[in-house]
C-alpha positions as CSV (number, residue, x, y, z in Angstrom):
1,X,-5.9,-185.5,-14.3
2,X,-6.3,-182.7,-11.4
3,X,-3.5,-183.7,-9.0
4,X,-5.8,-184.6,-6.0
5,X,-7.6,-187.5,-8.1
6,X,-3.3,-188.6,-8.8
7,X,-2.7,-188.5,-5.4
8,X,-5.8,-190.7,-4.7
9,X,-5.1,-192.9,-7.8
10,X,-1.6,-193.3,-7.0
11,X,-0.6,-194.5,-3.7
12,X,3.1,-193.6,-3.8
13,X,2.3,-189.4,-4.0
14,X,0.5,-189.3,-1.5
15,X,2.6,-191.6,0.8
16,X,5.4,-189.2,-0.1
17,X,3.8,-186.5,1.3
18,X,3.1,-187.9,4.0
19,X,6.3,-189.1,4.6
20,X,7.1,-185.2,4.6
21,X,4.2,-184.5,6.6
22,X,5.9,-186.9,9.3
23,X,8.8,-185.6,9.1
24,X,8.5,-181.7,9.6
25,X,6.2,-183.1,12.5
26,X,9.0,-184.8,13.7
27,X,11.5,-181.9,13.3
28,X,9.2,-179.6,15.4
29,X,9.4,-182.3,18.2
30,X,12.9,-182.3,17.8
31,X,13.3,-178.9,18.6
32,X,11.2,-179.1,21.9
33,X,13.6,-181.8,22.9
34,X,15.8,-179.7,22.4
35,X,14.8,-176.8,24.0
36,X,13.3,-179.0,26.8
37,X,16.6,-180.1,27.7
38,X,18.7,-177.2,26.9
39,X,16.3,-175.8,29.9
40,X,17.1,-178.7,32.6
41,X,13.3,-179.3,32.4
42,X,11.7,-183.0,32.4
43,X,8.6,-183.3,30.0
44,X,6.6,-183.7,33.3
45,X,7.9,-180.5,34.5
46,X,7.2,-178.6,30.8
47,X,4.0,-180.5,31.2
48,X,3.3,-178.4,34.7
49,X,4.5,-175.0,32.6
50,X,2.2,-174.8,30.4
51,X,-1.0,-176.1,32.6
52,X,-1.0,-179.5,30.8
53,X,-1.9,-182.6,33.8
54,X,-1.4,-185.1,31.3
55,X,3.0,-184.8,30.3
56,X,2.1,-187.2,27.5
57,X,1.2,-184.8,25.3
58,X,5.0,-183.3,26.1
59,X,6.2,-186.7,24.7
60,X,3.7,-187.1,21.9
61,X,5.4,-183.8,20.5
62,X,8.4,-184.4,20.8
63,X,7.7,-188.0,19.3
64,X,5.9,-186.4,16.3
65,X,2.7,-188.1,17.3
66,X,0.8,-185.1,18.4
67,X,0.3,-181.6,16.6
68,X,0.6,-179.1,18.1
69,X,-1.6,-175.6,17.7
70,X,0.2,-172.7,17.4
71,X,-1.4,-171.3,20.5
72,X,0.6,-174.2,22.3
73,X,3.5,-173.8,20.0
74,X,3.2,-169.9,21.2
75,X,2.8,-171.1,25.4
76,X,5.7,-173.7,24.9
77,X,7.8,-171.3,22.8
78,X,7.2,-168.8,26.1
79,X,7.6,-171.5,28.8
80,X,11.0,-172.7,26.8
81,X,12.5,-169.0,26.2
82,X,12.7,-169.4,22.9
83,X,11.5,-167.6,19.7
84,X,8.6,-169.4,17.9
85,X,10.3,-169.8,15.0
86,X,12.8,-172.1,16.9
87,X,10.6,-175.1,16.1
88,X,9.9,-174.6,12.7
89,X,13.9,-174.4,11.7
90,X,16.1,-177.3,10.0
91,X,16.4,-178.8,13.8
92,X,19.6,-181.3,11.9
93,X,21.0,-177.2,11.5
94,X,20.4,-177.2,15.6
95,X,23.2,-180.3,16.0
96,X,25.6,-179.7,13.7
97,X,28.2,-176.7,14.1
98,X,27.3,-173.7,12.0
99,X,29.7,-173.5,8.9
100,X,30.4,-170.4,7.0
101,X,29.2,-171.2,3.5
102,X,31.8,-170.5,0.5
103,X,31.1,-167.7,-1.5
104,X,32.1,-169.5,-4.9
105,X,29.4,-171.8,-4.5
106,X,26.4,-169.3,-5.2
């Protein structure tokens, strides 16, 4: 069976993925948060940045509701002083202290 056909056949692929989907959406969101904040900005105020009028779309991102294109990810990552590749990292990397990983574990 071609693994589209499982995925349609089988509920519980498909909802993982999803599941994955919504959570890497949710991690970018994260990171705007993030960054939002780290900047003293208000999502109204990110909103007026970037030459959106409507700052729900600020909170739909950051709420993992709303996708993002990488041309906004590109205007937000330049309105937020931050690399683009900011909002695709492990954002749970972003709160934690970093920690020196131990060499005998490789």
């Amino acid at each position: 069976m071609c693994p589209i056909a499982h995925m349609v056949s089988s509920n519980r692929p498909y909802a993982f993925t999803m599941r994955k989907i919504d959570e890497r959406l949710l991690s970018v969101g994260r990171a705007v948060a993030k960054a939002r904040e780290t900047n003293g900005l208000t999502q109204e105020q990110l909103a007026h940045m970037i030459d959106m009028s409507d700052h729900s779309f600020i909170s739909k991102i950051e709420n993992g509701k709303r996708i993002p294109s990488m041309q906004r990810l590109l205007t937000l990552a330049d309105a937020l002083d931050v690399e683009i590749s900011y909002f695709v990292m492990d954002v749970r990397k972003l709160d934690s202290p970093f920690e020196p990983q131990d060499p005998s574990n490789d």
